[in-house]
ZAPALUM-647805 format. One record per residue: residue number from 1; x, y, z of N, C-alpha, C, O in turn. Coordinates in steps of 0.05 Angstrom, whole numbers, plus 5000, padded with zeros to 4 digits. Layout:
// residues N
  seq   nxx   nyy   nzz  caxx  cayy  cazz   cxx   cyy   czz   oxx   oyy   ozz
  NUM     X     Y     Z     X     Y     Z     X     Y     Z     X     Y     Z
...
//
This chain:
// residues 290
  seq   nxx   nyy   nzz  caxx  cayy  cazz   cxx   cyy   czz   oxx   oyy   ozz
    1  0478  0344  7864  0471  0369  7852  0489  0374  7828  0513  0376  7835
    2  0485  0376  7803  0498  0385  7781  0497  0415  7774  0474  0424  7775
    3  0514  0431  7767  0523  0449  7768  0534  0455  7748  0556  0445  7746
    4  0522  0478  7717  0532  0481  7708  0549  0510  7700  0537  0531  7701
    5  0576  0510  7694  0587  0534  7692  0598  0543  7668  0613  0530  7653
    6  0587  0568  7664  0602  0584  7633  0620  0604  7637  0619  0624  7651
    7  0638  0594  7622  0669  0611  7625  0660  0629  7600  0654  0623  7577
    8  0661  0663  7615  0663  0687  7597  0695  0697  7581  0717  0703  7590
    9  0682  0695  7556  0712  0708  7543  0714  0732  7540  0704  0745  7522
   10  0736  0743  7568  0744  0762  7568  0773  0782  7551  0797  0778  7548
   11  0755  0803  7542  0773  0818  7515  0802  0834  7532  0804  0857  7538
   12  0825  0806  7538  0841  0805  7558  0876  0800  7530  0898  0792  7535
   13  0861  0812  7502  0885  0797  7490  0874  0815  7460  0852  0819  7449
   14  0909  0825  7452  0907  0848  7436  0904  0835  7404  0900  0811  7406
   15  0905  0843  7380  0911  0840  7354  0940  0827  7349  0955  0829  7369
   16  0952  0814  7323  0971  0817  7331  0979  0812  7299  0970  0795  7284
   17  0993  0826  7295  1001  0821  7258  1021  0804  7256  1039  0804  7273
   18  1022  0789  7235  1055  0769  7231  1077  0783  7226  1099  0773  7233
   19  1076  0805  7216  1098  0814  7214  1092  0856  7220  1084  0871  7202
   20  1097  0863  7240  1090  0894  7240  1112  0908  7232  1119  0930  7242
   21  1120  0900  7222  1137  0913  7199  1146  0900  7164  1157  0879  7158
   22  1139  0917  7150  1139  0908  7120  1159  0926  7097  1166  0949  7102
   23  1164  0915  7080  1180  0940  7057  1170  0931  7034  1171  0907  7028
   24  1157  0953  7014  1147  0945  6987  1166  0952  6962  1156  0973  6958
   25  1177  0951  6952  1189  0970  6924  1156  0965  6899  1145  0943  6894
   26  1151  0982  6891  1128  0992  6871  1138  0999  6848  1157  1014  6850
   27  1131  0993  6826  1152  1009  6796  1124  1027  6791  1101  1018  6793
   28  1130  1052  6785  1115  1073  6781  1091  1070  6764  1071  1086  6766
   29  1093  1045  6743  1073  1048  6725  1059  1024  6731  1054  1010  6711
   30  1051  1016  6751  1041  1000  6766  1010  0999  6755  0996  1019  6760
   31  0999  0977  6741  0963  0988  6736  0946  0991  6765  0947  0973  6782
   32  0935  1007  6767  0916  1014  6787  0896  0993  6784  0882  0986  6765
   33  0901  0982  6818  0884  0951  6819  0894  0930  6830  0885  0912  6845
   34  0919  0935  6820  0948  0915  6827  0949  0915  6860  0947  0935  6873
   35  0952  0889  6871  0959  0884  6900  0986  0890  6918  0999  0870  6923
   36  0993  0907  6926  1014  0910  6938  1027  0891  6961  1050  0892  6969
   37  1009  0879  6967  1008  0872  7003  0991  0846  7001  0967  0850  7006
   38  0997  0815  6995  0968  0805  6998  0957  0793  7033  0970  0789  7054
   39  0931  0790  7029  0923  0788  7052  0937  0779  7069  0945  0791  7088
   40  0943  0747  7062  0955  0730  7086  0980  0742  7103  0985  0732  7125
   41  0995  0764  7094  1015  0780  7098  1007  0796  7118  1025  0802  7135
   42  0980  0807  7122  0965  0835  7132  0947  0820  7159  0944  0831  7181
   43  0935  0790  7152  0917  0791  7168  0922  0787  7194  0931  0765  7201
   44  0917  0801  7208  0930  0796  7244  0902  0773  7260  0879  0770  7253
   45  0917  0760  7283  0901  0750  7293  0893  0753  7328  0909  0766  7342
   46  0873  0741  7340  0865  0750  7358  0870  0728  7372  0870  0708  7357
   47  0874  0721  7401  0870  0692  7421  0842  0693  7428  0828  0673  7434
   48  0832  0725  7426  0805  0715  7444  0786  0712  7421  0763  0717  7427
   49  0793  0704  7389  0770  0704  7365  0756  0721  7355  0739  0715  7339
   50  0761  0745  7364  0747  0761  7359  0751  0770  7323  0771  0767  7309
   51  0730  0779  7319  0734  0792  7285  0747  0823  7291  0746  0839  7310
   52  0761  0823  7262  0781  0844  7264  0776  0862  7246  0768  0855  7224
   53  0778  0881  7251  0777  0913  7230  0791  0923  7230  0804  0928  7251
   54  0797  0933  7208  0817  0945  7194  0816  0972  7190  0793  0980  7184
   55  0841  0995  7194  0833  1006  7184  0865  1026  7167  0886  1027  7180
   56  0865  1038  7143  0897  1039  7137  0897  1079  7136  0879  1095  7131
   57  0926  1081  7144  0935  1115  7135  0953  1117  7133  0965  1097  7136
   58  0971  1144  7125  0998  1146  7112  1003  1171  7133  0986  1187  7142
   59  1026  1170  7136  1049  1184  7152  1060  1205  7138  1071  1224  7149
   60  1058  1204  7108  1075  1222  7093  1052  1240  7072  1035  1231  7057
   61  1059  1274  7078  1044  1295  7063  1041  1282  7037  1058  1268  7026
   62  1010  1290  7026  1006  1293  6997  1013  1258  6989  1024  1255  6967
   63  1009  1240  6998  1001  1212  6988  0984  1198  6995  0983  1174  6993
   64  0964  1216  7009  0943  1203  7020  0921  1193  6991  0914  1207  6972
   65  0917  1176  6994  0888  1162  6965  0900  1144  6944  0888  1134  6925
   66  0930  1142  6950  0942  1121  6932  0938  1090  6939  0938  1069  6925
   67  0935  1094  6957  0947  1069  6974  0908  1060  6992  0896  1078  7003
   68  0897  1033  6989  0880  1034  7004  0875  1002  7011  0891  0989  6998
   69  0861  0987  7026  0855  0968  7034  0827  0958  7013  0813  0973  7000
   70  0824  0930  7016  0799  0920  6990  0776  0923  7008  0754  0929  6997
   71  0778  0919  7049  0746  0929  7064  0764  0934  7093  0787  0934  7099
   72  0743  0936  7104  0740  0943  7131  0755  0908  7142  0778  0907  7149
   73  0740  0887  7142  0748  0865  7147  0774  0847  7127  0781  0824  7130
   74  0783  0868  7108  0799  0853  7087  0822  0876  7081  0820  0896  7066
   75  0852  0867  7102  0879  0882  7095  0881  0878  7075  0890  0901  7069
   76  0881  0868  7059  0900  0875  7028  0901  0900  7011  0886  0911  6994
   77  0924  0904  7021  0927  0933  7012  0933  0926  6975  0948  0908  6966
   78  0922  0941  6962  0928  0952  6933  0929  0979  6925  0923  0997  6941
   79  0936  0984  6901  0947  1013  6891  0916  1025  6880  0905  1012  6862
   80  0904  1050  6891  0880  1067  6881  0887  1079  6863  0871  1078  6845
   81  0911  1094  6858  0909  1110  6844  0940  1114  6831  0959  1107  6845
   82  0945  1125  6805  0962  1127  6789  0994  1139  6802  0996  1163  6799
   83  1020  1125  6818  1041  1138  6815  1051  1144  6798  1051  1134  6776
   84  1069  1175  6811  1080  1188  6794  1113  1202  6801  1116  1224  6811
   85  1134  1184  6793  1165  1191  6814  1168  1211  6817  1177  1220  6838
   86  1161  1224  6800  1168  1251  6802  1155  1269  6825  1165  1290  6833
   87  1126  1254  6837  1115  1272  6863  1117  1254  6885  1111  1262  6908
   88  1126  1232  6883  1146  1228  6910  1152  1193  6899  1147  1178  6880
   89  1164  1193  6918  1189  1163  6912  1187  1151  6936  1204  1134  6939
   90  1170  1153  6956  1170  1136  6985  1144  1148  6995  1130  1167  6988
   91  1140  1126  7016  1113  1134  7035  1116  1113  7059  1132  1094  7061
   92  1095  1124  7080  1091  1104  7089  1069  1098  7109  1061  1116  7123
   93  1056  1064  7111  1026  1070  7118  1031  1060  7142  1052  1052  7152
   94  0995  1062  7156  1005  1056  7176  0976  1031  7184  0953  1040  7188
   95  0979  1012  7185  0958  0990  7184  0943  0982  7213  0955  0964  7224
   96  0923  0991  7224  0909  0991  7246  0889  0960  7256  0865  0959  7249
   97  0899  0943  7268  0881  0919  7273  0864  0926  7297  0877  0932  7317
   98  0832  0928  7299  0824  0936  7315  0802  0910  7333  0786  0908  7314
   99  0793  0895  7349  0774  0873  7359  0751  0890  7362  0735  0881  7379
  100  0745  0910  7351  0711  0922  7361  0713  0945  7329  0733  0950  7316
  101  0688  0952  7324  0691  0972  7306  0697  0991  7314  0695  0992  7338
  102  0707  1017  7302  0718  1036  7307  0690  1061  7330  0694  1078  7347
  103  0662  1051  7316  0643  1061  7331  0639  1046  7357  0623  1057  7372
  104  0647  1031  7364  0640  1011  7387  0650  1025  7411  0674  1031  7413
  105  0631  1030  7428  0632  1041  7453  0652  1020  7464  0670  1031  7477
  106  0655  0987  7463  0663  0979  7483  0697  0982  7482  0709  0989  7462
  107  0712  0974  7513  0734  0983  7507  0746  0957  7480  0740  0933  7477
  108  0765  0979  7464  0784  0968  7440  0808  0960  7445  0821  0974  7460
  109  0819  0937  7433  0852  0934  7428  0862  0934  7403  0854  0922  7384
  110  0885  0952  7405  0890  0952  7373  0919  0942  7372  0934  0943  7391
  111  0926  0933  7345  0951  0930  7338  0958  0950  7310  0942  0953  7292
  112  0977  0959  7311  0996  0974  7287  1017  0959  7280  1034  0948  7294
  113  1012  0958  7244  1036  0951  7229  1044  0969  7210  1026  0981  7198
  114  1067  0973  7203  1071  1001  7187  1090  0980  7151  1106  0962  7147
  115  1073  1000  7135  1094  0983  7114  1108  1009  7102  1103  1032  7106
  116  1125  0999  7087  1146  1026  7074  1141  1014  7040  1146  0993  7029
  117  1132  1035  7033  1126  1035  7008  1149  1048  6984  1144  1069  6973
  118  1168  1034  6980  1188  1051  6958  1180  1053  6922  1172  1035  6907
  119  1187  1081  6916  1166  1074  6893  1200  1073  6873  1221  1086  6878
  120  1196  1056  6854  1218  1062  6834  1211  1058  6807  1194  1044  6797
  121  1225  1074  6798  1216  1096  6770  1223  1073  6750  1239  1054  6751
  122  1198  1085  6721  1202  1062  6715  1205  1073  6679  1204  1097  6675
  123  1208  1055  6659  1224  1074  6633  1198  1080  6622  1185  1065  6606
  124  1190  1109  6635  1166  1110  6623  1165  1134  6594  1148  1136  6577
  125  1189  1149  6596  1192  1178  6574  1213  1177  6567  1234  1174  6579
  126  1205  1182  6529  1229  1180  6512  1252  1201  6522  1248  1219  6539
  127  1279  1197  6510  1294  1209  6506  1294  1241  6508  1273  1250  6499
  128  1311  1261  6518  1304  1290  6519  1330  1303  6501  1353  1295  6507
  129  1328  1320  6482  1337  1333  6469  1352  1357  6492  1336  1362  6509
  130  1378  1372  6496  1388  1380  6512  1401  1414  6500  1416  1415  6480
  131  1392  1436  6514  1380  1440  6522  1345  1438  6525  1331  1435  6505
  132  1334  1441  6552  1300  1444  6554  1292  1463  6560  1305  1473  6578
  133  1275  1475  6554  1266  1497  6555  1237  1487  6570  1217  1482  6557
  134  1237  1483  6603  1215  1469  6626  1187  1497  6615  1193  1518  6604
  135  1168  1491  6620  1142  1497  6618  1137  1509  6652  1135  1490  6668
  136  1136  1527  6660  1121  1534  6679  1133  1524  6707  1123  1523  6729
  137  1164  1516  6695  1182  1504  6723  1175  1477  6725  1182  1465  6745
  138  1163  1467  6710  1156  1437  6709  1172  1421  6691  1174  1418  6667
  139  1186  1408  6716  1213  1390  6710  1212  1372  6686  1227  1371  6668
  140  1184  1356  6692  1174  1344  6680  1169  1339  6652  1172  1318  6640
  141  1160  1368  6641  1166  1373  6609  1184  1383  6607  1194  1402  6620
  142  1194  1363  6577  1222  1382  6569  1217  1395  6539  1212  1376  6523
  143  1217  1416  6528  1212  1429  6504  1240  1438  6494  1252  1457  6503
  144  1251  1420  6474  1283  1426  6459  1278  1449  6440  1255  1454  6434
  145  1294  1461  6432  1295  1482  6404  1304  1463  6385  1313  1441  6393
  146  1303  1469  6357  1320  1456  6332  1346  1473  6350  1346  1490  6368
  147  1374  1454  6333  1395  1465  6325  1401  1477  6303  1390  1472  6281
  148  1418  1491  6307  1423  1501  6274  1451  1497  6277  1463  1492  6297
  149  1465  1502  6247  1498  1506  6244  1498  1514  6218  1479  1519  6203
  150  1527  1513  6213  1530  1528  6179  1559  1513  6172  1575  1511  6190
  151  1564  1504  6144  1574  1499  6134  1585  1517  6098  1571  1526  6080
  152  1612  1516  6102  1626  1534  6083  1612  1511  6052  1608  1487  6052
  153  1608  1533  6029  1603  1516  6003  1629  1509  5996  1650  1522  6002
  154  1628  1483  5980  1652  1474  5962  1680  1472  5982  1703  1476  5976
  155  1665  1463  6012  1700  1465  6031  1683  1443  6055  1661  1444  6066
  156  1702  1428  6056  1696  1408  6070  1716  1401  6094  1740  1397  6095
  157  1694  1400  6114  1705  1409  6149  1715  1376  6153  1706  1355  6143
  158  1732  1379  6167  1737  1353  6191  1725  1342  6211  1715  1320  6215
  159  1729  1375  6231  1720  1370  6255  1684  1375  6258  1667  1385  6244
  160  1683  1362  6285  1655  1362  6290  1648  1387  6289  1659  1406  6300
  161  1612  1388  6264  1610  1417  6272  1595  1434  6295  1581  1425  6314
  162  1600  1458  6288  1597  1480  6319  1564  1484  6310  1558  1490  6286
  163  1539  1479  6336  1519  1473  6334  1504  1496  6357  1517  1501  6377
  164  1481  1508  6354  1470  1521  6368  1441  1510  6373  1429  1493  6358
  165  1432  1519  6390  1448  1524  6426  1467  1512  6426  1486  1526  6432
  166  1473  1490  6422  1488  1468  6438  1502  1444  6421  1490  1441  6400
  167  1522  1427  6423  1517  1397  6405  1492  1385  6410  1477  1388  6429
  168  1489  1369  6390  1473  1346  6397  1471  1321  6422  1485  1300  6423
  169  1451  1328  6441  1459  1313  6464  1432  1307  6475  1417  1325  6481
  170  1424  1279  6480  1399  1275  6494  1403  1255  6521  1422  1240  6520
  171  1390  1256  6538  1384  1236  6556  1370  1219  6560  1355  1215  6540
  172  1364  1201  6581  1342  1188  6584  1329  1203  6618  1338  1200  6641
  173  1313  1213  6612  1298  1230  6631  1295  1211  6649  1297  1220  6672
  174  1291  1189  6648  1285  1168  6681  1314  1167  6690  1330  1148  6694
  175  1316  1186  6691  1344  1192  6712  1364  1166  6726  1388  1162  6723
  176  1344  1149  6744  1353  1127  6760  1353  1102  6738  1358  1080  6748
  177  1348  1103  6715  1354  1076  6697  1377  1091  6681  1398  1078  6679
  178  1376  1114  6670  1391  1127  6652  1403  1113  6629  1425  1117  6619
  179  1390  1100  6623  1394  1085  6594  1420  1099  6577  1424  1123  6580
  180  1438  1084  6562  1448  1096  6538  1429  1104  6513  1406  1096  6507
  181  1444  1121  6503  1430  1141  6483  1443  1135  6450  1468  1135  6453
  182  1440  1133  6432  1443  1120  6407  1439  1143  6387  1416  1152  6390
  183  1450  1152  6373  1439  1177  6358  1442  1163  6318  1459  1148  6308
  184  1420  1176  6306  1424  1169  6275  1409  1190  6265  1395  1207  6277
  185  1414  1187  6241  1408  1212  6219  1381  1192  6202  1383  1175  6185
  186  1358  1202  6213  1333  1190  6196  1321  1209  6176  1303  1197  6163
  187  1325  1233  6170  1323  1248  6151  1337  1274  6140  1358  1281  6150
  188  1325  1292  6114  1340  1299  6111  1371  1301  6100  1380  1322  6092
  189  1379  1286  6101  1413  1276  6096  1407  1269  6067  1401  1246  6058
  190  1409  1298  6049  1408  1285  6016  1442  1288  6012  1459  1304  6020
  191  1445  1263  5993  1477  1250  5982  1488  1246  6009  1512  1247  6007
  192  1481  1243  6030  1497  1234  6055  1516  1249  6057  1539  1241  6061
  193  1509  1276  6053  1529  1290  6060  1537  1297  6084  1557  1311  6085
  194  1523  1290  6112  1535  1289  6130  1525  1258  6152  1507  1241  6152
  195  1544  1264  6165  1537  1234  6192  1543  1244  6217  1557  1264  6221
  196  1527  1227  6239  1528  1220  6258  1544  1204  6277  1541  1180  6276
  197  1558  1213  6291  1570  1193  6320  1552  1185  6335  1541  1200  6351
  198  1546  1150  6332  1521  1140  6341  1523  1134  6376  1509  1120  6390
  199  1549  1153  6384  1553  1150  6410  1560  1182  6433  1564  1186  6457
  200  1559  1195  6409  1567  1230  6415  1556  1243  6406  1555  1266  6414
  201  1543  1236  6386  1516  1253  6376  1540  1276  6353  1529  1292  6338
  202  1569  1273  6353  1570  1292  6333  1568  1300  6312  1586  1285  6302
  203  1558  1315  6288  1557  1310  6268  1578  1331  6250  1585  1354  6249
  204  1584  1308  6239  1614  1317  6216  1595  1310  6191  1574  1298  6188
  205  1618  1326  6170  1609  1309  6138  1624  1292  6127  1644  1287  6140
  206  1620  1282  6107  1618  1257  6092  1636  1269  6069  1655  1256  6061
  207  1627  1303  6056  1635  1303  6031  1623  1336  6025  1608  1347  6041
  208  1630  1345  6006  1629  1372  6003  1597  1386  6001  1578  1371  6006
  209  1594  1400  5997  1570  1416  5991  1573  1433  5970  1586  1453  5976
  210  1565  1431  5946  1571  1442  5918  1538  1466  5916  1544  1488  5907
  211  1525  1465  5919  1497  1476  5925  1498  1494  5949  1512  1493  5969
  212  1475  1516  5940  1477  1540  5975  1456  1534  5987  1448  1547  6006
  213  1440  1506  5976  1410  1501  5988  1412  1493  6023  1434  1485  6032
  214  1402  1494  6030  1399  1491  6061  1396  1462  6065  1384  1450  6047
  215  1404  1448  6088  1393  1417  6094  1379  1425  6123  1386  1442  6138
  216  1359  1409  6125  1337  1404  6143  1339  1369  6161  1321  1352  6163
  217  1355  1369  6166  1366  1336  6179  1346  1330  6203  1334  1348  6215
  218  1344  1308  6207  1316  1301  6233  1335  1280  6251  1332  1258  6242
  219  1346  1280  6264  1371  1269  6285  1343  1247  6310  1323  1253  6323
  220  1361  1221  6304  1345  1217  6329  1355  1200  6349  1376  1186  6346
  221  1344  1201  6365  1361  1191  6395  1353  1165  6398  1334  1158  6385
  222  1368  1144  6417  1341  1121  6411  1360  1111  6437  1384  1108  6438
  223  1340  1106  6456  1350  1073  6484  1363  1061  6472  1359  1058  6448
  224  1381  1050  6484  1405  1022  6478  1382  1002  6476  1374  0994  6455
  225  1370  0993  6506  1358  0979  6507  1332  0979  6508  1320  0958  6513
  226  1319  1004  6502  1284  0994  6494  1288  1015  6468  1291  1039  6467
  227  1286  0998  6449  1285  1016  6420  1257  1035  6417  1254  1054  6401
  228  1241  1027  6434  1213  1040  6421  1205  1063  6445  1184  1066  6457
  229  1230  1076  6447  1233  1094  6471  1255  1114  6457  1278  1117  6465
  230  1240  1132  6431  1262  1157  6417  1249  1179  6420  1226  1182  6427
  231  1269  1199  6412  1257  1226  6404  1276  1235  6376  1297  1224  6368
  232  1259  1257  6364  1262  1265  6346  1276  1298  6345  1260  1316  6353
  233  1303  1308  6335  1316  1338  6342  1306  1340  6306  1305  1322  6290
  234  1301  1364  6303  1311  1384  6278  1336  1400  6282  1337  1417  6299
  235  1361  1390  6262  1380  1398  6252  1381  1425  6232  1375  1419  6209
  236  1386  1446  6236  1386  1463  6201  1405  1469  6195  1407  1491  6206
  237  1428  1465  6182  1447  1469  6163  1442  1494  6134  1433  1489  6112
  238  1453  1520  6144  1460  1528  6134  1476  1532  6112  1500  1529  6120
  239  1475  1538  6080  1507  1529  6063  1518  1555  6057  1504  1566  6041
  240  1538  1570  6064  1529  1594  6061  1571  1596  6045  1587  1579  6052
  241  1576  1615  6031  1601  1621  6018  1619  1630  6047  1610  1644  6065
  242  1648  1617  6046  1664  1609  6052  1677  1650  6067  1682  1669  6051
  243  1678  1652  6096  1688  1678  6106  1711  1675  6116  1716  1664  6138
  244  1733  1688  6098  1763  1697  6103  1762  1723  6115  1785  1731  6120
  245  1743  1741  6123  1752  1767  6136  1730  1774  6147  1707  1767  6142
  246  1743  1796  6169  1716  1799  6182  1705  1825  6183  1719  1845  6177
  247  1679  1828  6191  1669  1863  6175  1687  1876  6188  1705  1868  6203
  248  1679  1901  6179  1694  1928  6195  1684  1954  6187  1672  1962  6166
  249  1691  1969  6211  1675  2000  6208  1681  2010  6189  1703  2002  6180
  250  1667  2032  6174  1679  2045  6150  1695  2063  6167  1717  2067  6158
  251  1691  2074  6187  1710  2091  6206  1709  2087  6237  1687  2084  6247
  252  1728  2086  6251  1733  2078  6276  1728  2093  6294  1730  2085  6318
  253  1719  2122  6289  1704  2132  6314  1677  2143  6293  1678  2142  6268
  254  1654  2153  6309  1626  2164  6296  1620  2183  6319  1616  2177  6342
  255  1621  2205  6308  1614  2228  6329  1578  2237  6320  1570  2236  6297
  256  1562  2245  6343  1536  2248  6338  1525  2272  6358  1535  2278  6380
  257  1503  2283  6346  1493  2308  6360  1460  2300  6374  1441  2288  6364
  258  1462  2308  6392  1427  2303  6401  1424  2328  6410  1442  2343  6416
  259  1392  2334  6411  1383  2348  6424  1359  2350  6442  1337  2342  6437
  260  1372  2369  6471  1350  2366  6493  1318  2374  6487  1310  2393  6474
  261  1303  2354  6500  1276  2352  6501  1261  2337  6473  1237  2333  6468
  262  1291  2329  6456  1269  2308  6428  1255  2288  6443  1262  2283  6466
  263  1228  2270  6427  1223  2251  6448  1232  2221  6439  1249  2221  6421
  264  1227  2200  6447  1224  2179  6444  1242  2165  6409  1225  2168  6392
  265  1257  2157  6401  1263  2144  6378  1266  2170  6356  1260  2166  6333
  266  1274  2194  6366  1281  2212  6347  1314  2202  6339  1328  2183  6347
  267  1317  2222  6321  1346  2208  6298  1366  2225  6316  1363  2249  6323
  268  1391  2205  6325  1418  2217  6328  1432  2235  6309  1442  2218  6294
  269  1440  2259  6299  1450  2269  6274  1479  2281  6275  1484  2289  6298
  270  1501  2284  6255  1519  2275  6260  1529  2303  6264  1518  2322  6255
  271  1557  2303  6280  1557  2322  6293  1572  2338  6270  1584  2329  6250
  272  1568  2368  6278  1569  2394  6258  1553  2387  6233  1559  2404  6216
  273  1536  2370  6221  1511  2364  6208  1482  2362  6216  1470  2340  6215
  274  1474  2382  6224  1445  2372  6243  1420  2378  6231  1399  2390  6238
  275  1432  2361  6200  1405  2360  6189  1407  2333  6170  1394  2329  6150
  276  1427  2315  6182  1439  2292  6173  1446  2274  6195  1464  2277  6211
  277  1422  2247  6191  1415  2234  6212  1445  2223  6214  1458  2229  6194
  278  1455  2209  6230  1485  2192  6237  1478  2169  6225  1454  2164  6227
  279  1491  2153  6212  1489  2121  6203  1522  2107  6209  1542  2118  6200
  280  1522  2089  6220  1535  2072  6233  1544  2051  6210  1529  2032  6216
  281  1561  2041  6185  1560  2027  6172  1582  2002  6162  1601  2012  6149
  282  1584  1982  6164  1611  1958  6164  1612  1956  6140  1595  1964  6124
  283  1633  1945  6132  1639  1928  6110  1648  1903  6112  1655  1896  6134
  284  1652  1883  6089  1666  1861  6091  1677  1850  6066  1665  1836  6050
  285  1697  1856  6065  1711  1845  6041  1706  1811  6031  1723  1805  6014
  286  1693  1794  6036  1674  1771  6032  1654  1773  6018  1646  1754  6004
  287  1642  1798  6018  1615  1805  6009  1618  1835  5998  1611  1855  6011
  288  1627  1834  5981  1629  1865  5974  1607  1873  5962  1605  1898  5960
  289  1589  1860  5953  1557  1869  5951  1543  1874  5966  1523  1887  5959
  290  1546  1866  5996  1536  1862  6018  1532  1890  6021  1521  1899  6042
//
């Protein structure tokens, strides 16, 4: 009597990934498309043959849709959509091997592999002019003012001059590369009458100012190492005649009369004169025309 027997393969044996644990570093400007993860890395296997499904999610708020797999039957994870360091710098997924589809009544075994996704910033924005004036609390944009300063006519300074808001000072906004900063005078600067410290940004002069015309200087910042990564400050230089004294009251006290129930922006008038508004007035021996 021959007797034949079939051995059933019983779903007695789980998923199992090569490595259930992974670490990525990502540079922020990554093109969407790009593979993070390739398959052979992702694909888990089974003893009892079974086909495997996939399925991926993230652990961490607000990064869900960056990060996705190429199918259901195919781990390779790649990048969906555009990072940005500034709305987060880490994540992390969580990679599901399953022997039945996720609708499959019959019982499932699954395996989990988790990868850590580090994102690092990459030199993506020029130089920032210092102070910024942020947009709406958004770190992100930086909006500089011109500087201004003033210089005496026909008198020529040493020291670095005194600049508003601030000196001349920029950064490199990717914070974690922080590039050196390079500063030069690309416009503006007629007879070179002043220069730049291509390492302090200060600007001294060269040589006198004989003229009361104004200079309009265009200062610019530039990466050590990626030149095509600058910004551009407006400088305004004032030329204005040379001040040995400083104003002063025509008199050191001003007495004034009001009266109850005037309304709104009526005239102060001076007291025992109350038909003679008060005026408040300086002088300055610098400007006696003034």
């Amino acid at each position: 009597l021959e007797i034949l027997v079939t051995i059933l393969n019983e779903n007695d044996n789980s998923p199992v990934f090569p490595q259930p644990n992974l670490t990525r570093d990502v540079l922020e400007d990554t093109e969407v498309g790009t593979t993070i993860v390739a398959r052979e890395e992702l694909s888990a296997t089974d003893a009892d043959l079974d086909t495997i499904y996939y399925e991926l999610t993230t652990t961490v708020q607000d990064t869900d849709g960056y990060f996705a797999i190429r199918g259901v039957n195919n781990p390779e994870i790649y990048l969906q959509k555009a990072l940005d360091y500034d709305k987060f710098n880490s994540t992390t997924l969580l990679l599901y091997a399953r022997d039945r589809p996720v609708t499959s009544p019959d019982h499932t075994k699954t395996a989990t592999a988790t990868i850590t996704i580090v994102i690092k910033q990459s030199d993506t924005r020029a130089p920032w002019f210092l102070p910024c004036n942020y947009v709406y609390n958004d770190t992100s944009v930086c909006i500089s003012s011109p500087y201004s300063g003033r210089v005496n006519i026909s008198e020529m300074s040493t020291d670095p001059l005194l600049l508003e808001p601030g000196p001349i000072y920029a950064v490199d906004p990717d914070y974690t590369i922080s590039d050196r900063i390079v500063y030069s005078i690309v416009g503006g600067n007629t007879d070179e009458v002043f220069a730049v410290d291509a390492d302090t940004g200060n600007l001294t002069m060269n040589k006198i100012v004989t003229s009361p015309d104004s200079f309009l200087l265009q200062v610019m910042a530039t990466q050590l190492s990626n030149v095509r990564k600058y910004s551009v400050a407006t400088v305004v230089i004032k030329v204005i005649n040379k001040s040995d004294y400083p104003p002063y009251f025509e008199k050191g006290i001003y007495n004034g009369t009001v009266f109850v129930g005037l309304p709104q922006k009526s005239f102060v008038y001076q007291a025992g004169d109350p038909s003679t508004p008060l005026v408040i007035t300086a002088m300055d021996k610098d400007f006696p025309d003034v």
